[in-house]
C-alpha positions as CSV (number, residue, x, y, z in Angstrom):
1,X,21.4,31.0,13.5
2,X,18.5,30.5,11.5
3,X,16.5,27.5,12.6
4,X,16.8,24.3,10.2
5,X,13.0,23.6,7.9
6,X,12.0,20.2,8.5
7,X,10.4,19.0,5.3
8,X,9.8,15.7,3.8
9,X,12.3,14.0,1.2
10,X,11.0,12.5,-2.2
11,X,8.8,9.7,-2.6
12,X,9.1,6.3,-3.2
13,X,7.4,7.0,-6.6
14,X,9.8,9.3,-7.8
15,X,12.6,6.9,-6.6
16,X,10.8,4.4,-9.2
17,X,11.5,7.3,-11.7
18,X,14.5,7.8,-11.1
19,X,16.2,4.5,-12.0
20,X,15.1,5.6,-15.6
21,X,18.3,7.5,-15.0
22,X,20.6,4.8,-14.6
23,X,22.0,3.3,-17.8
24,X,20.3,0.8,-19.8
25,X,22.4,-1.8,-18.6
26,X,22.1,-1.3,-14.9
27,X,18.0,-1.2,-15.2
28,X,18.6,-4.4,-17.0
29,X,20.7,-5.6,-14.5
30,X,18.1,-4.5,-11.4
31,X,14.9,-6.5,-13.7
32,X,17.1,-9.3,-13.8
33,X,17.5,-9.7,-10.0
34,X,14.1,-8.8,-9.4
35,X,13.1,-11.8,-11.3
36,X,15.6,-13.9,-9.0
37,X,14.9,-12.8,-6.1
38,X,10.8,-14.0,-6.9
39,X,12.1,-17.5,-8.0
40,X,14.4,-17.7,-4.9
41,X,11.4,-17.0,-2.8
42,X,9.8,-19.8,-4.6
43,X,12.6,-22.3,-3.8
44,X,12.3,-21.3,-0.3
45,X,9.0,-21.5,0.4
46,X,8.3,-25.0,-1.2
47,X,12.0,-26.3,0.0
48,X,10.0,-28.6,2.5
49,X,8.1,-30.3,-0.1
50,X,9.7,-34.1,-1.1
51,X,10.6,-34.9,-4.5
52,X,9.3,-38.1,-6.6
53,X,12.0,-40.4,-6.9
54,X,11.7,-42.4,-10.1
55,X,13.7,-46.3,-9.8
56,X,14.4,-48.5,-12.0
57,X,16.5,-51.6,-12.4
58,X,17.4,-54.5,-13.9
59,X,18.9,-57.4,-12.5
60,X,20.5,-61.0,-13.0
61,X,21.5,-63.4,-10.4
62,X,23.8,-66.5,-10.1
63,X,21.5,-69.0,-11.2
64,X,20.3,-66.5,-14.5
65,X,17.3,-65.2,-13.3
66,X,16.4,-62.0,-14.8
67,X,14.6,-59.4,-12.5
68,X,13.1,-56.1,-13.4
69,X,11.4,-53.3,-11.2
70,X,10.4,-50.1,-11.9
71,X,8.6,-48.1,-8.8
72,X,7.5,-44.1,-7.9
73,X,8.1,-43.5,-4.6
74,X,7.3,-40.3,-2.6
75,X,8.6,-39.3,1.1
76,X,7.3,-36.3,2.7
77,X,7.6,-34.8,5.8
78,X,4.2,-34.0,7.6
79,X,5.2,-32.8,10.9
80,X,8.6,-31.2,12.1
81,X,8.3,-29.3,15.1
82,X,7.3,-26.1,13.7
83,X,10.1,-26.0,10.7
84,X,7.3,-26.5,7.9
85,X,5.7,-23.3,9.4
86,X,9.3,-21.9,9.9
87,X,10.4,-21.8,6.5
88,X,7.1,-20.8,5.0
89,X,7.8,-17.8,6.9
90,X,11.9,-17.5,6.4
91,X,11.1,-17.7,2.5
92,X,8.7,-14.5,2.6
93,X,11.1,-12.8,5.0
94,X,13.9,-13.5,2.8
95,X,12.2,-11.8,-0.2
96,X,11.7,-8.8,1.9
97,X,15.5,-8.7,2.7
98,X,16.8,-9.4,-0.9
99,X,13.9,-7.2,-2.4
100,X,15.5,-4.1,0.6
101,X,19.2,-4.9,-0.4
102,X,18.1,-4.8,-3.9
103,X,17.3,-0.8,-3.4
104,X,19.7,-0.6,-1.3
105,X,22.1,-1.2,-3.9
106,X,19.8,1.0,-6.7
107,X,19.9,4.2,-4.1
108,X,23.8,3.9,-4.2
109,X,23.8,3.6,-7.8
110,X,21.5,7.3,-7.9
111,X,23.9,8.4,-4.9
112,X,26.7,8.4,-7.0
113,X,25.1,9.8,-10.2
114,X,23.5,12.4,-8.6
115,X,27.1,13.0,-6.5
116,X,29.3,13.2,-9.6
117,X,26.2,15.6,-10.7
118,X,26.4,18.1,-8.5
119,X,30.5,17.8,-8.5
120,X,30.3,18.8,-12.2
121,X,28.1,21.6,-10.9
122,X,30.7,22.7,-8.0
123,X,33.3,22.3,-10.7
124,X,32.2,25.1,-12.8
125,X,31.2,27.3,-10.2
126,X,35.2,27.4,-9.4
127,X,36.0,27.9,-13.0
128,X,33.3,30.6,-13.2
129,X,35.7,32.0,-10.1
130,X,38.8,30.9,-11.7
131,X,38.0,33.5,-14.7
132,X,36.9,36.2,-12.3
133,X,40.0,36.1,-9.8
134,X,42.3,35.4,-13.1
135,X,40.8,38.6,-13.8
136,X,41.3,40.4,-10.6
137,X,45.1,39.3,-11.4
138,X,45.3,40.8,-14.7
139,X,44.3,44.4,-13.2
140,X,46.5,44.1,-10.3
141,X,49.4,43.2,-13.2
142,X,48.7,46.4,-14.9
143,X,48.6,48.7,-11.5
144,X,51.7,47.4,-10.5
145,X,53.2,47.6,-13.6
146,X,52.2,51.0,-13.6
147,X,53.7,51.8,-9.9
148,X,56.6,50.0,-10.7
149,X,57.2,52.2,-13.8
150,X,57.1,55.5,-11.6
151,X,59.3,54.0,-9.2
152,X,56.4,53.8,-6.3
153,X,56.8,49.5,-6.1
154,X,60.0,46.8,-6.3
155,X,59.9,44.0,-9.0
156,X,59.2,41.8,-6.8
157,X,55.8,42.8,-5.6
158,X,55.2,43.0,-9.8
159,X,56.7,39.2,-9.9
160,X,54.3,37.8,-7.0
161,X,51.3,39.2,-9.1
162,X,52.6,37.7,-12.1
163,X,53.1,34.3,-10.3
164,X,49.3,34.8,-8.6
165,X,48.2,34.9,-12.1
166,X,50.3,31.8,-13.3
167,X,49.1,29.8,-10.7
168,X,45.7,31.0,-11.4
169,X,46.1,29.3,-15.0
170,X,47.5,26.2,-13.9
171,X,44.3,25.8,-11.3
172,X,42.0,26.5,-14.1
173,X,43.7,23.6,-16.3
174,X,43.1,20.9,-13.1
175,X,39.8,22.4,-12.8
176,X,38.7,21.7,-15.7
177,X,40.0,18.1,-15.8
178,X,38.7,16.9,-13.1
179,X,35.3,18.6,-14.5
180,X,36.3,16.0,-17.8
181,X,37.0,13.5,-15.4
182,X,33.5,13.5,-13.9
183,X,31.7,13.7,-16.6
184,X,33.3,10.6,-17.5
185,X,32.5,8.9,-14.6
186,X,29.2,10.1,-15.0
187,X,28.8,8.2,-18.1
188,X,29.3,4.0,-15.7
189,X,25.3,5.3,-14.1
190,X,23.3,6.8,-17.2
191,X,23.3,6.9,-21.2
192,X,22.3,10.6,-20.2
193,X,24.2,14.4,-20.9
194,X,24.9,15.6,-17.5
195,X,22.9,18.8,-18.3
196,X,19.7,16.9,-19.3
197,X,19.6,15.7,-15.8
198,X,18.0,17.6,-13.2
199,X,18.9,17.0,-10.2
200,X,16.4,16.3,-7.4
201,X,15.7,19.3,-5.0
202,X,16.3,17.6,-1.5
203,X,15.4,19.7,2.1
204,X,15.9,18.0,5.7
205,X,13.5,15.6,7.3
206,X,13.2,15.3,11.2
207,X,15.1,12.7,13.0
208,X,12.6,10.6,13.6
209,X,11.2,10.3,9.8
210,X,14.9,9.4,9.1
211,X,15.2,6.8,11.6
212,X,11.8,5.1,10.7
213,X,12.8,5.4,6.7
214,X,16.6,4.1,7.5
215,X,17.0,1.5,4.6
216,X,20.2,0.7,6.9
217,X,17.8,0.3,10.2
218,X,15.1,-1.7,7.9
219,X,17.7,-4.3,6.2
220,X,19.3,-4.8,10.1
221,X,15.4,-5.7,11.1
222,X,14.9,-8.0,8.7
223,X,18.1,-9.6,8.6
224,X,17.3,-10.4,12.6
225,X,14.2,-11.3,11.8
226,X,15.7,-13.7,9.3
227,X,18.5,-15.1,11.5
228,X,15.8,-16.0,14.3
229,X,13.7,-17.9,11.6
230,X,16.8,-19.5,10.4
231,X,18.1,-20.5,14.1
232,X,14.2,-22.1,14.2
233,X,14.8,-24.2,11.1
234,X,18.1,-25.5,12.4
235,X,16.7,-26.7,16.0
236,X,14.1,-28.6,14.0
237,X,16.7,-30.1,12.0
238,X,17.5,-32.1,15.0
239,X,14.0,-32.6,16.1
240,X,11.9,-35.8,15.5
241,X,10.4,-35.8,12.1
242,X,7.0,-37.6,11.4
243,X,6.9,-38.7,7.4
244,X,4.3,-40.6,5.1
245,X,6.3,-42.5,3.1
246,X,4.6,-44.0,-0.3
247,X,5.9,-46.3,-3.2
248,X,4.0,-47.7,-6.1
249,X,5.8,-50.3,-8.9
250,X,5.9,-53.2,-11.0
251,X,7.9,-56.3,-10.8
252,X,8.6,-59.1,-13.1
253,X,11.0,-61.7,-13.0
254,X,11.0,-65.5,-14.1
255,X,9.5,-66.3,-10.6
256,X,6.9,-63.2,-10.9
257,X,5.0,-63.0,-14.0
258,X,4.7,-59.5,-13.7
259,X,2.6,-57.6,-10.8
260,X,1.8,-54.1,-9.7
261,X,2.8,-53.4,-5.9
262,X,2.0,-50.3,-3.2
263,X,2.7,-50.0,0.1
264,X,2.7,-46.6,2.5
265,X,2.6,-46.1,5.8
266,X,3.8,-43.4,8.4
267,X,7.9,-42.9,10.0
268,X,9.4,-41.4,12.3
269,X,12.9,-40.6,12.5
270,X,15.3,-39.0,15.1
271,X,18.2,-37.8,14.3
272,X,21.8,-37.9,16.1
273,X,24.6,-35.9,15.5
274,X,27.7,-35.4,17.4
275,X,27.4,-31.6,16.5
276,X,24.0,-30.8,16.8
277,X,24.7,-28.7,19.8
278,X,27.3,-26.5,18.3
279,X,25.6,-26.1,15.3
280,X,22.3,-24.9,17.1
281,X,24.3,-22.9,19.0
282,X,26.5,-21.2,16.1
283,X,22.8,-20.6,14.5
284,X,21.7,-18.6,17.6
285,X,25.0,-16.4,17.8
286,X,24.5,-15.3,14.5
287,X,20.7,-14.7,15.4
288,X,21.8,-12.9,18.4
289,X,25.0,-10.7,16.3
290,X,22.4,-9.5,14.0
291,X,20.0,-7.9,17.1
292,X,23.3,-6.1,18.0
293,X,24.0,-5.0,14.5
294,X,20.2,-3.5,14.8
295,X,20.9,-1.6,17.6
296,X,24.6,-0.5,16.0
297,X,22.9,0.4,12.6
298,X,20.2,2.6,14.6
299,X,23.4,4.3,16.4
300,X,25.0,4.8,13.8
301,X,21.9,6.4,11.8
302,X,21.4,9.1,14.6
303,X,25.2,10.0,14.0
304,X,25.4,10.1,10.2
305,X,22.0,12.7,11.0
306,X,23.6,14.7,13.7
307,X,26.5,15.4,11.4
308,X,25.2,16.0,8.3
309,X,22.5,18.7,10.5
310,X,25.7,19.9,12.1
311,X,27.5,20.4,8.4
312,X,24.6,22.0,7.3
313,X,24.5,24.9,9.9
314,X,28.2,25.5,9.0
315,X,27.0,26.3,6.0
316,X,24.3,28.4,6.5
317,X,26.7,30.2,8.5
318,X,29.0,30.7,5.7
319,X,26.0,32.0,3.5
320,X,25.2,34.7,6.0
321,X,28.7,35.6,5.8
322,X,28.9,35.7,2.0
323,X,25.7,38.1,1.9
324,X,26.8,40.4,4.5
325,X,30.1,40.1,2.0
326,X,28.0,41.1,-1.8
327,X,26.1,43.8,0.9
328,X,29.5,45.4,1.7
329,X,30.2,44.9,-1.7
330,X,27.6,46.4,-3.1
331,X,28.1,50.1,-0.8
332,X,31.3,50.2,-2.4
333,X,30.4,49.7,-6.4
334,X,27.9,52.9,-4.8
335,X,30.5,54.8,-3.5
336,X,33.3,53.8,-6.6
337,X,31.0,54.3,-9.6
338,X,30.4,57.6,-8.4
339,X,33.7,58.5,-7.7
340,X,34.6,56.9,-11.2
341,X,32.1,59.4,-12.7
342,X,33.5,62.7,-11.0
343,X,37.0,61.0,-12.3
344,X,38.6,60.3,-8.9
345,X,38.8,56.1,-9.5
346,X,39.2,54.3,-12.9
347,X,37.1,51.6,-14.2
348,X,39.4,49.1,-12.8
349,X,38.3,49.3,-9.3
350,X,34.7,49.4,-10.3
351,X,35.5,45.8,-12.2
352,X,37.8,44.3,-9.0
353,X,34.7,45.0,-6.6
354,X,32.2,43.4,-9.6
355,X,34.0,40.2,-9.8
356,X,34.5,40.0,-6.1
357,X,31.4,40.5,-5.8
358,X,30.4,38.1,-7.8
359,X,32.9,35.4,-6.3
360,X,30.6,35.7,-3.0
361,X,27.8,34.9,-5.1
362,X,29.0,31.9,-6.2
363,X,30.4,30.9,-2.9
364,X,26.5,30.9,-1.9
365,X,25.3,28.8,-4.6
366,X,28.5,26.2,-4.1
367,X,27.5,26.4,-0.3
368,X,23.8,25.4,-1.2
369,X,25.4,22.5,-3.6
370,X,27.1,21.1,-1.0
371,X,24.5,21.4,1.3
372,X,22.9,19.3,-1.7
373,X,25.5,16.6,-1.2
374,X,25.1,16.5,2.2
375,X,21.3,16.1,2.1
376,X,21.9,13.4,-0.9
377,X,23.8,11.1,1.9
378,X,20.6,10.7,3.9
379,X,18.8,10.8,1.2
380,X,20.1,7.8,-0.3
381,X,19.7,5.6,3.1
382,X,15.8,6.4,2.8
383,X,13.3,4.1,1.9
């Protein structure tokens, strides 16, 4: 067995590129959420900044007197037990996560454009074989229409080659629809023709470079690293919060001529909740879950790598037997055309052996597609 190359895949620059690919309306859709994603972040990270409250009102009492206030007042927290600092942090991690998820969601998108691609591809190489074996069928009609003439073969050896040919036709027809039908679903990812796309040339990384460049393995990270900033948060929810509290107004009734007022001073507050436990603890589960989906995602990455290396080799394998196949091939045509020449074999056995021949040949290049394919499902979990 020849031993696997170990190259790099493609970079993240020609990942940028490549979503030039995708339809107008899915780049739109991917600028949109970028732009969300940076306002979320935004929300997040000033979510423990107060808002200005605004009062007014207007009042009359039993005995007619007519009150009016109008005040700004402002409440914000100074101190929390670490939550300020906790969701400074939890808003840039969050980015990070929806900014991942966000090519997470891009690289399936290329995945299956580039997987319908190189379907289209496989698809013709087994009408290209279709024609050649319907071919091979057509010459083995006439021989055995010829035998069966002299008397040397039954009609029914002369039926099953008819009925090899038949069938022949009928898997050239679902060939070439499902060729139709993938060029169709080619058209949901890009505004493109299929054959003004080229498809990227993709050769095997080690394990290791796959592992560290696991968009899977990266988004589990994060998302623990989010969860434990998030179980932070919540304990400090039910920690004692320190405030300065502010209000500045104007009052005027018929016992107040009319007056600006201020006061401010600092507050504490502690709160109690019957379910502050569970809900602290419900926090941490999920915190803990998600360091367990880390270690399942990086499981899970080595087997997806082991299998696709393992599919690979089959492959290979199959290549070496398709060339020792066209070699094989190739001594015969020698040995035929020659004999074809002195008049010993017609031109109908030098044709069989050419398309068969030629068969193998595209049984190598369908091999190295799908070896493609494979490649293209590690590809798309890389950074």
């Amino acid at each position: 067995m020849k031993k696997l190359s170990f190259l790099a895949l493609l970079s993240t620059l020609l990942f940028s590129n490549e979503v030039e690919i995708l339809s107008d309306t899915r780049q739109d859709i991917i600028q949109l959420q970028k732009k969300q994603i940076i306002e979320k972040k935004k929300v997040n990270q000033y979510d423990w900044l107060s808002n200005i409250n605004l009062n007014a009102s207007i009042s009359n009492t039993q005995d007619t007197t007519n009150t009016q206030d109008y005040s700004l007042s402002f409440s914000q927290d100074i101190f929390k037990f670490g939550g300020i600092n906790a969701q400074i942090k939890y808003a840039k991690e969050f980015k990070k996560l929806q900014d991942l998820d966000l090519t997470i969601t891009t690289k399936e998108d290329l995945n299956t454009l580039y997987t319908y691609l190189l379907d289209i591809q496989l698809n013709e190489i087994s009408l290209e074989q279709n024609i050649l074996n319907i071919h091979n069928a057509q010459i083995d009609i006439i021989q055995k229409k010829s035998e069966y003439k002299a008397g040397e073969l039954s009609i029914s050896d002369l039926n099953d080659a008819m009925m090899t040919k038949n069938n022949l036709r009928e898997t050239y027809e679902t060939l070439l629809l499902e060729k139709e039908k993938n060029i169709n679903n080619l058209k949901q990812y890009t505004h493109k023709k299929y054959t003004d796309i080229t498809l990227p040339k993709l050769q095997l990384i080690t394990q290791d470079d796959f592992l560290a460049n696991s968009t899977a393995i990266q988004y589990a990270d994060l998302n623990t690293q989010v969860n434990n900033l998030s179980y932070t948060l919540k304990k400090s929810d039910y920690l004692p919060t320190v405030s300065f509290d502010t209000q500045y107004g104007y009052a005027k009734s018929q016992d107040i001529s009319g007056d600006d007022y201020y006061k401010y001073g600092v507050s504490i507050s502690v709160p109690l909740s019957f379910t502050s436990s569970n809900d602290i603890t419900y926090s941490k589960l999920q915190y803990l879950t998600s360091k367990k989906e880390l270690e399942q995602e990086h499981n899970d990455a080595m087997a997806l790598y082991d299998e696709v290396v393992l599919s690979i080799k089959s492959y290979q394998s199959k290549i070496t037997l398709a060339q020792e196949d066209i070699t094989l091939y190739n001594e015969l045509l020698t040995i035929n055309e020659q004999e074809y020449q002195a008049g010993y074999k017609t031109l109908d056995d030098v044709d069989i052996l050419k398309n068969s021949r030629m068969i193998r040949t595209l049984d190598i290049k369908s091999y190295r597609l799908n070896i493609q394919k494979l490649l293209l499902s590690l590809y798309s979990q890389q950074r």
